[in-house]
C-alpha positions as CSV (number, residue, x, y, z in Angstrom):
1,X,195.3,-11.5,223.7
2,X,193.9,-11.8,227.0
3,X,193.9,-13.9,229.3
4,X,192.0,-15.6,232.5
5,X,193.1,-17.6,235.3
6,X,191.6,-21.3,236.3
7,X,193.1,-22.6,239.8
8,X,192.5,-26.3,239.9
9,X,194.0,-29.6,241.0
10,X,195.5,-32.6,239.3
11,X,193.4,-36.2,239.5
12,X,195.0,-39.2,239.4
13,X,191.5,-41.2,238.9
14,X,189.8,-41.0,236.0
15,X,187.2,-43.4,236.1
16,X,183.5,-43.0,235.6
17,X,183.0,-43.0,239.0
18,X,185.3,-40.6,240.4
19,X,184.2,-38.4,237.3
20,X,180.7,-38.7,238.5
21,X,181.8,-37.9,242.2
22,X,183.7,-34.7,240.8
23,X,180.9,-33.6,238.9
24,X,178.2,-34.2,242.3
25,X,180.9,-31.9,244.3
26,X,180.7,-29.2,241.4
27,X,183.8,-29.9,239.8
28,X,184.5,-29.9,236.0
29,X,187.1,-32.5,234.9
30,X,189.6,-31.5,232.6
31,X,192.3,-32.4,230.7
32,X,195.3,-30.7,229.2
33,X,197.2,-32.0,226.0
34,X,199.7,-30.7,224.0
35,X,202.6,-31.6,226.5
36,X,204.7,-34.6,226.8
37,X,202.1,-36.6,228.0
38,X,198.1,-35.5,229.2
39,X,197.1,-33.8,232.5
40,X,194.0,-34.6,234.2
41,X,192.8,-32.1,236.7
42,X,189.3,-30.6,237.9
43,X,187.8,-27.3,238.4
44,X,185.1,-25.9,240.0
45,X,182.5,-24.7,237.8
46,X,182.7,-20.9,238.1
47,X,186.4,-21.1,237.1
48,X,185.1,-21.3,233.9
49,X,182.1,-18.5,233.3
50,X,184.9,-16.0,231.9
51,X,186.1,-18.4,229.3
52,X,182.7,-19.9,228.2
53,X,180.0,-17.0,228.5
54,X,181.8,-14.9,226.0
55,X,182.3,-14.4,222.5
56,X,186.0,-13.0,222.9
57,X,188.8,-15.0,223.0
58,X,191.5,-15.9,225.1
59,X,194.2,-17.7,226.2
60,X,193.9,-19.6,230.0
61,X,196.9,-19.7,232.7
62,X,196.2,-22.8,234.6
63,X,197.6,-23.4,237.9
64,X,198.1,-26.9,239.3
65,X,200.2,-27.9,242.5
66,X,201.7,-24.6,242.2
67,X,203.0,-24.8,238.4
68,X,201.3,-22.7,235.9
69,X,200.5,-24.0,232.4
70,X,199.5,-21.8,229.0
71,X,196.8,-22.9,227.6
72,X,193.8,-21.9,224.8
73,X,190.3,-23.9,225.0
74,X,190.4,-26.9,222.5
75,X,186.8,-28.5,223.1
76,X,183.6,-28.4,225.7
77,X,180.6,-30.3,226.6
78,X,177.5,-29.9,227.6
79,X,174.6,-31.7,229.4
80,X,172.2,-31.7,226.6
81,X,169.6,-30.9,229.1
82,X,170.7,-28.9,232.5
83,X,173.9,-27.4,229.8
84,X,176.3,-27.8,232.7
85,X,179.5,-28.0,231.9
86,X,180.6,-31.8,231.8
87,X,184.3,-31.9,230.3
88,X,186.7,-29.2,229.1
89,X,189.5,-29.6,227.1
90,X,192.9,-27.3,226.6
91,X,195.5,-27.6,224.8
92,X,198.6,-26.2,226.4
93,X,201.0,-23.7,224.2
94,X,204.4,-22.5,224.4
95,X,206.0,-19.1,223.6
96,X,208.1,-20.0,220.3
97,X,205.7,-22.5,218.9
98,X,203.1,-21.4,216.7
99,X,199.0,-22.3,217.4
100,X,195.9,-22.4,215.8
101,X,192.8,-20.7,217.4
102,X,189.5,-19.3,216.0
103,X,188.9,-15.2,216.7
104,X,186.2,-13.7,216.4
105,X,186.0,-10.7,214.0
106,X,184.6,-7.1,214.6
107,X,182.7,-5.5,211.9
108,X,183.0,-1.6,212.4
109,X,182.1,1.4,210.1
110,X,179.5,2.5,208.7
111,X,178.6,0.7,205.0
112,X,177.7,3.1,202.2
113,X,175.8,0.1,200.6
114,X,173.6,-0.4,204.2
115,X,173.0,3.4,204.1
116,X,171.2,3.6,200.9
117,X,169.3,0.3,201.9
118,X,171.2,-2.7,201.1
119,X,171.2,-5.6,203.4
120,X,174.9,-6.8,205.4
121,X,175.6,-10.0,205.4
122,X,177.8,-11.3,207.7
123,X,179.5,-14.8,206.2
124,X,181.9,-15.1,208.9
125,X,181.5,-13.7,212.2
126,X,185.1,-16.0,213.4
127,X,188.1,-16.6,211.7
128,X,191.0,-19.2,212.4
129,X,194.3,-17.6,212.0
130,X,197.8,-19.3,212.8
131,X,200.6,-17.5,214.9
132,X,202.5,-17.3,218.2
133,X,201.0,-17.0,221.3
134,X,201.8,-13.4,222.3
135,X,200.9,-12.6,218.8
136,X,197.3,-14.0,218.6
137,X,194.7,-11.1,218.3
138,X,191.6,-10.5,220.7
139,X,189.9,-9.9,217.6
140,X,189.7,-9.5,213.8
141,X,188.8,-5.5,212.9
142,X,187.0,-5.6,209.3
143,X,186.4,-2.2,208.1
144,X,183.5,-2.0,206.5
145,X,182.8,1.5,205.4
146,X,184.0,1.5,202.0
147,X,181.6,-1.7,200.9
148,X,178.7,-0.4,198.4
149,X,175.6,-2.7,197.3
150,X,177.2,-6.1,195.6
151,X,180.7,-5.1,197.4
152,X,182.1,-8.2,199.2
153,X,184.9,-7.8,201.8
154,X,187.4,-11.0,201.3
155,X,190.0,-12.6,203.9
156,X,192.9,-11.1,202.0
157,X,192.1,-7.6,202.6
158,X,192.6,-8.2,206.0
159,X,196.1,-9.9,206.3
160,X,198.3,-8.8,209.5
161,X,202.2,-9.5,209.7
162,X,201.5,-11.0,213.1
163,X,199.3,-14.1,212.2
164,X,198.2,-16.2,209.1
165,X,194.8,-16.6,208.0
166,X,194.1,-20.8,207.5
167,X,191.2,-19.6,204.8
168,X,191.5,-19.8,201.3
169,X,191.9,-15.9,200.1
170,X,188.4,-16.3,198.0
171,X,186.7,-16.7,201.9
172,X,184.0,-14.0,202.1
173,X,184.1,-12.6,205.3
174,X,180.6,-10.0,205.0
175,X,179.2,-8.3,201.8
176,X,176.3,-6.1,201.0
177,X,173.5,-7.5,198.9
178,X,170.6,-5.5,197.7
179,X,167.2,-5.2,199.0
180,X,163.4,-4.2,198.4
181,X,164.3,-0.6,200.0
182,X,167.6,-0.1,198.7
183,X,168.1,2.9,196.0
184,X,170.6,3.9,193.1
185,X,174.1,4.4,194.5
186,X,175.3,8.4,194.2
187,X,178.4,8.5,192.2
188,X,181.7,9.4,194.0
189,X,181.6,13.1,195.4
190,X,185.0,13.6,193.0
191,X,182.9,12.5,189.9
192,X,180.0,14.6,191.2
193,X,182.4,17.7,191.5
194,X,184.0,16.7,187.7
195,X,180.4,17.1,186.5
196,X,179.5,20.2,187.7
197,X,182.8,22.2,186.6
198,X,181.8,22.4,182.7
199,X,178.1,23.0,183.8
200,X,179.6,25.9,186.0
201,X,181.9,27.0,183.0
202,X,179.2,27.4,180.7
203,X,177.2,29.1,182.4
204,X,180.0,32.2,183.2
């Protein structure tokens, strides 16, 4: 998975006022957990437009006093009006402990279902998925070429030794339904083939 960088520095105060102050000076407070005990610290606010303006995932390396900690975005808030960014949350991670974190999941392919006119639906563009750090994915690649009207793609088909899925295996993660414009499937080119042998035969 990738990863970005956030330089920032540790704060011992953490009242409402200095909050306010660090927000004036275009700083994000922060706050890592996951350690022995929680880190406060503050950022400024374009640390974080490659880890919030995105829809990939990724893991954060996040410098303070010169020690680096690994980290994955737990939680973020928002002024419900100006949406600045007024807290951030991490969660820091180690290299032999296993974490939870939601990808998000790349449909590629071409369905034979949308080509005669049905409709994709897509249940779950994200997934959360359980595994160590180096092993969490950028993102989830669900095939869907093979899906034909009514065809629903589940979780299970798309299990990977390197991380769990925390979905039941009936999860839905896109299927085709029908539509207005959509048409009578061909049969298989193999059962097309099949058909025209004896036709072929009969004819000689």
């Amino acid at each position: 998975m990738k990863s970005i960088s956030i330089k920032g520095s540790k704060r011992e105060s953490v009242g409402k006022k200095a909050t306010k102050a660090l927000r004036n000076a275009g700083q994000v407070p922060c706050v890592i957990y996951g350690g022995d005990q929680p880190m406060h610290f503050s950022a400024g606010e374009l640390a974080f437009k490659g880890l919030v303006y995105t829809p990939d995932a990724h893991t954060v390396d996040i410098e303070l006093d010169g020690t680096t900690y690994r980290a994955i975005l737990q939680d973020i808030q928002f002024h419900p009006v100006t949406d600045r960014i007024l807290h951030v949350d991490f969660y820091q991670i180690f290299d032999d402990k296993e974490v939870m974190m939601v990808i998000p999941v790349k449909f590629v392919g071409s369905s034979k279902g949308v080509l005669n006119g049905g409709v994709l639906r897509k249940n779950n563009r994200k997934l959360r998925v359980k595994a160590l750090p180096d092993n969490l994915p950028d993102f989830i690649e669900a095939d869907i070429t093979e899906l034909k009207i009514g065809n629903k793609l589940y979780v299970t088909a798309l299990e990977n030794d390197d991380y769990k899925f925390m979905h039941p295996d009936n999860t839905v993660v896109c299927q085709v339904r029908t539509s207005r414009n959509a048409v009578v499937e061909d049969e298989d080119e193999d059962e097309e083939e099949g058909a025209e042998a004896p036709a072929e035969a009969a004819a000689e």
